[in-house]
C-alpha positions as CSV (number, residue, x, y, z in Angstrom):
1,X,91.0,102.7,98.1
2,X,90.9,102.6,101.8
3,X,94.2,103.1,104.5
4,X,94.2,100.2,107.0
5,X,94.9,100.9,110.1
6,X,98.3,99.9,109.8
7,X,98.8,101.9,106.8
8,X,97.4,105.0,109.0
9,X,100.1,104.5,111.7
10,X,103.6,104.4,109.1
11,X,101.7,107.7,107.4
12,X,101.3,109.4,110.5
13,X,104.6,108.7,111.9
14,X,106.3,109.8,108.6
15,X,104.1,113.2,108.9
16,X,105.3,113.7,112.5
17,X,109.0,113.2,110.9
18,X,108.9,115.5,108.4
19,X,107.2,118.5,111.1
20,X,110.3,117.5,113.2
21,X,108.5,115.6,116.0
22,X,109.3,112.1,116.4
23,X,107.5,111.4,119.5
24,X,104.8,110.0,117.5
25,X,107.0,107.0,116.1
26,X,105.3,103.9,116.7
27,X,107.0,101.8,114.6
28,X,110.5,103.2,115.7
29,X,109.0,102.4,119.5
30,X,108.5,99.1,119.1
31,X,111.3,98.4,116.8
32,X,114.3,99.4,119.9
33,X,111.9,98.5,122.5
34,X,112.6,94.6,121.1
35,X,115.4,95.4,120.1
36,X,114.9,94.7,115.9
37,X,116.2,96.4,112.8
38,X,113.4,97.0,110.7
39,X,109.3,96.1,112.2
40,X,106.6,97.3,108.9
41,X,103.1,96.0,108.4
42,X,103.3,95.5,104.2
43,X,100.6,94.5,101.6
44,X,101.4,92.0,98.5
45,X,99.1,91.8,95.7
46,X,98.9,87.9,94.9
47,X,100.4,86.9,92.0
48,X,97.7,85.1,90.4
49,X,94.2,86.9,88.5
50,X,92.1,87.4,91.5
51,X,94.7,90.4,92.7
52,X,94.0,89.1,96.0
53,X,95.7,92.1,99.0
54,X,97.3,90.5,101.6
55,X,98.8,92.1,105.2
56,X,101.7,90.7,107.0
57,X,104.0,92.0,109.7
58,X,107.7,91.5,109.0
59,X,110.1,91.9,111.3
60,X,114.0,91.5,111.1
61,X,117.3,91.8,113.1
62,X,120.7,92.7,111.4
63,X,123.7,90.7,113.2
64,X,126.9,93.2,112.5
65,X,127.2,94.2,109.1
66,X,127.0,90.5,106.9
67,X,124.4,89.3,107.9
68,X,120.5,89.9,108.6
69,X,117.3,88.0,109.6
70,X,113.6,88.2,108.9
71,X,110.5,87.2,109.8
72,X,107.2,87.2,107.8
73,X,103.4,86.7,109.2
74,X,100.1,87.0,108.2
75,X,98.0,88.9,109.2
76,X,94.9,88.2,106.9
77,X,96.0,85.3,105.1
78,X,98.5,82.1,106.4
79,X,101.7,83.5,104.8
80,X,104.4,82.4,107.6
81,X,108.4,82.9,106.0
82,X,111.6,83.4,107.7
83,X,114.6,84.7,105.5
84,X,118.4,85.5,106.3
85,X,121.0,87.0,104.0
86,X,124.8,86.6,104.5
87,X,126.7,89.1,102.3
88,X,129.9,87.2,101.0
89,X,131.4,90.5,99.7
90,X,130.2,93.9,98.9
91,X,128.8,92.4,95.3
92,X,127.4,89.4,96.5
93,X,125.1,87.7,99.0
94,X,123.7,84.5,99.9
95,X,119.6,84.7,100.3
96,X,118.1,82.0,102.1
97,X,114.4,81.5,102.8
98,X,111.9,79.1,103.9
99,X,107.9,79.1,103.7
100,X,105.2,77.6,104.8
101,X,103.5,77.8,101.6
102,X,106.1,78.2,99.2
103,X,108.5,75.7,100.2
104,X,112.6,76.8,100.8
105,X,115.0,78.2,98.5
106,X,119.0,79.0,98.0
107,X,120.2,81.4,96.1
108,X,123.3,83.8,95.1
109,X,122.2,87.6,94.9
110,X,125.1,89.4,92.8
111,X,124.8,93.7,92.8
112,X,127.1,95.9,91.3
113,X,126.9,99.3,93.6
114,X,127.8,102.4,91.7
């Protein structure tokens, strides 16, 4: 297959990082210039037969250590989601997330961490 353009960007600033030169960190750039924990195009194969690809940007903000916010958006198809997590404990946290598509959900996330 094909890298998107996207795709080409995250590979060439993990390249740069591994020479030792992060002035080519676009991603990193935009992700202090706004101020955000984590910025990432990603792909998702849809769930159903057709294997449909679909692009989105997601971008997030962490608020201290608990707790963490995110932000989904298409970019070739109309997915539009907004999560948070609030960790309760070190085992468990409280997902939340609503979507345009897919309705809203609560739910209880328990991890043991070895």
């Amino acid at each position: 297959g094909q890298l998107s353009i996207f795709q080409s960007l995250q590979l060439a600033s993990i390249a740069g990082n591994f020479q030792g030169k992060k002035r080519f960190d676009f991603f990193g750039r935009i992700r202090k210039s706004f101020g955000l924990s984590n910025f990432d195009f990603k792909q998702e194969t849809s769930p159903n037969d057709e294997g449909e690809i679909s692009e989105y940007i997601s971008v997030g903000k962490r608020f201290g250590e608990k707790f963490s916010l995110n932000y989904d958006q298409g970019i070739n198809s109309n997915r539009q989601r907004v999560s948070g997590s609030y960790s309760v404990s070190p085992n468990l946290s409280l997902d939340l997330e609503a979507s345009a598509s897919t309705g809203s959900g609560v739910g209880f996330e328990w991890c043991k961490r070895y």
